[in-house]
C-alpha positions as CSV (number, residue, x, y, z in Angstrom):
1,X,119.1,84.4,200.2
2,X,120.1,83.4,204.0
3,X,122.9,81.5,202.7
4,X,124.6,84.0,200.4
5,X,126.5,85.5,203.6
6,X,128.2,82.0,205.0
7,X,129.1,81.0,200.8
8,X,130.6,84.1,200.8
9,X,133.0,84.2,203.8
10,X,134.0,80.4,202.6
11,X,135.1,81.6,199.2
12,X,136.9,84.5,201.0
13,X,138.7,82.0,203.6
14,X,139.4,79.9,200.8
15,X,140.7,82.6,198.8
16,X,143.3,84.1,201.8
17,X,144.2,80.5,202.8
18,X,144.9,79.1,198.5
19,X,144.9,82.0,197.0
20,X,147.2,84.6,198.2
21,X,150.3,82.0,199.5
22,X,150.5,80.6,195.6
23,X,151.0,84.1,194.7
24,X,153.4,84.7,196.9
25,X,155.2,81.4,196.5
26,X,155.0,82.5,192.5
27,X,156.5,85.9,193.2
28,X,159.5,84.0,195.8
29,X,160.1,81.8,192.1
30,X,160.3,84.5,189.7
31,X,162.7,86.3,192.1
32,X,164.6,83.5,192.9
33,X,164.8,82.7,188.4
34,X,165.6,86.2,187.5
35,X,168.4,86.6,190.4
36,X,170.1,82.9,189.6
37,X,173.2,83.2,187.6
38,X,176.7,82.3,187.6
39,X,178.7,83.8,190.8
40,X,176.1,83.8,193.3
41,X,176.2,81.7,197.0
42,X,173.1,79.4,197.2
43,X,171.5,77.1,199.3
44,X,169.9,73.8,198.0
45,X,166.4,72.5,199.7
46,X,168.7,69.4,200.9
47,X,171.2,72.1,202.8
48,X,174.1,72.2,200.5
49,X,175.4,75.0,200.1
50,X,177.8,76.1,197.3
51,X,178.4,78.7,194.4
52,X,177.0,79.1,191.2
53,X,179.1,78.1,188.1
54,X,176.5,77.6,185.4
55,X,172.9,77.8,184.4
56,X,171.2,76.2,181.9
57,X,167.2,75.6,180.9
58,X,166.7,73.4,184.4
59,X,169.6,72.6,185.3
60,X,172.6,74.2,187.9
61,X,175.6,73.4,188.3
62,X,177.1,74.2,191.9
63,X,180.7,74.0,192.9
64,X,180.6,72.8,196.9
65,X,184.0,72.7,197.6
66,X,187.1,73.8,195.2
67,X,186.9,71.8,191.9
68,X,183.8,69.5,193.4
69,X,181.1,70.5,191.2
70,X,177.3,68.8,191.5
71,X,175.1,69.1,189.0
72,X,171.0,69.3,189.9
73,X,167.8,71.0,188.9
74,X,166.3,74.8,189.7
75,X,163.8,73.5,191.5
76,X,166.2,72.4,193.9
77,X,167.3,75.9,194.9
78,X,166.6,77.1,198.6
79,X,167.4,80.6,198.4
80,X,170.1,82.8,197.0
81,X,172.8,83.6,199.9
82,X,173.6,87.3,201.2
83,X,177.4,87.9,200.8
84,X,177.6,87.6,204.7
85,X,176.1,84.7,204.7
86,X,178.0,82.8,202.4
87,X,181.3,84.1,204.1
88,X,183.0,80.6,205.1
89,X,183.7,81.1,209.2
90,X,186.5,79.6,210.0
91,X,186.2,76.1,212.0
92,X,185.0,75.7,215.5
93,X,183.5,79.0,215.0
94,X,179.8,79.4,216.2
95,X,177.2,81.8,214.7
96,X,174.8,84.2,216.2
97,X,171.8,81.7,217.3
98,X,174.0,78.7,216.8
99,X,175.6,77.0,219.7
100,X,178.0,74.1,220.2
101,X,177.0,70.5,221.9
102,X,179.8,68.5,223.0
103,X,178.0,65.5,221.6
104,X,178.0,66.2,217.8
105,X,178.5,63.2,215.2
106,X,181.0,61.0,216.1
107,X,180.8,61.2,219.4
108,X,179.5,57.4,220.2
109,X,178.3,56.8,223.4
110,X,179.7,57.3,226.8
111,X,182.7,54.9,228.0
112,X,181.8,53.1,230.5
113,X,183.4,53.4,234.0
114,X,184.4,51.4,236.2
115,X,183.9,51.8,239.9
C-alpha cells in the first residue's frame, strides 16, 4: 500500500514525458496531411525549400527552382511555408534574426602577407 503513491507519479511522469508529445507530434502530422496540396511553399527536413506541384499516396513532387522539379516522400516535409515566408528576398538581403559573416562558403582562408 506504501508504494501505490511513487507507481503512481511514475506512470504520470511517464505519461506527460511519452504520452502527451506523440499526441502532439500526431496532431502536427494530420495538420501538416490535410494542408499539403499542390500550390503551397514548403520546407523539407533536409532545408530545401520549394513549391508544391503534385501529391500523390507518399510521394511530393517539389519544384526548387523554375522547371527543377525533385521528387521525395511526405515524410520528408518540414513544415508548410507562410506566404511571407516563402517570399524570395532578393540577393544580399538579410532577414530579421539573420546576419551576414564576411567569411561565408568560398571564402578559403586568409592570403598570406608578407611583411
Amino acid at each position: 500500500m506504501e508504494l501505490i503513491l511513487p507507481v503512481i507519479m511514475l506512470l504520470a511522469v511517464a505519461y506527460f514525458f511519452v504520452v502527451v508529445p506523440k499526441r502532439a507530434q500526431a496532431r502536427r502530422k494530420a495538420d501538416l496531411d490535410a494542408n499539403l496540396k499542390a500550390g503551397v511553399s514548403i520546407i523539407t527536413t533536409f532545408g530545401v525549400i520549394g513549391t508544391v506541384l503534385r501529391v500523390d499516396e507518399d510521394e511530393v513532387q517539389l519544384e526548387i527552382a523554375p522547371g527543377v522539379v525533385i521528387r521525395l516522400l511526405q515524410g520528408a516535409v518540414g513544415k508548410i511555408l507562410t506566404p511571407e515566408q516563402a517570399a524570395p528576398r532578393p540577393a544580399g538581403s538579410v532577414g530579421a534574426g539573420e546576419s551576414m559573416d564576411d567569411g561565408g562558403a568560398g571564402s578559403g582562408p586568409a592570403a598570406p602577407t608578407s611583411h
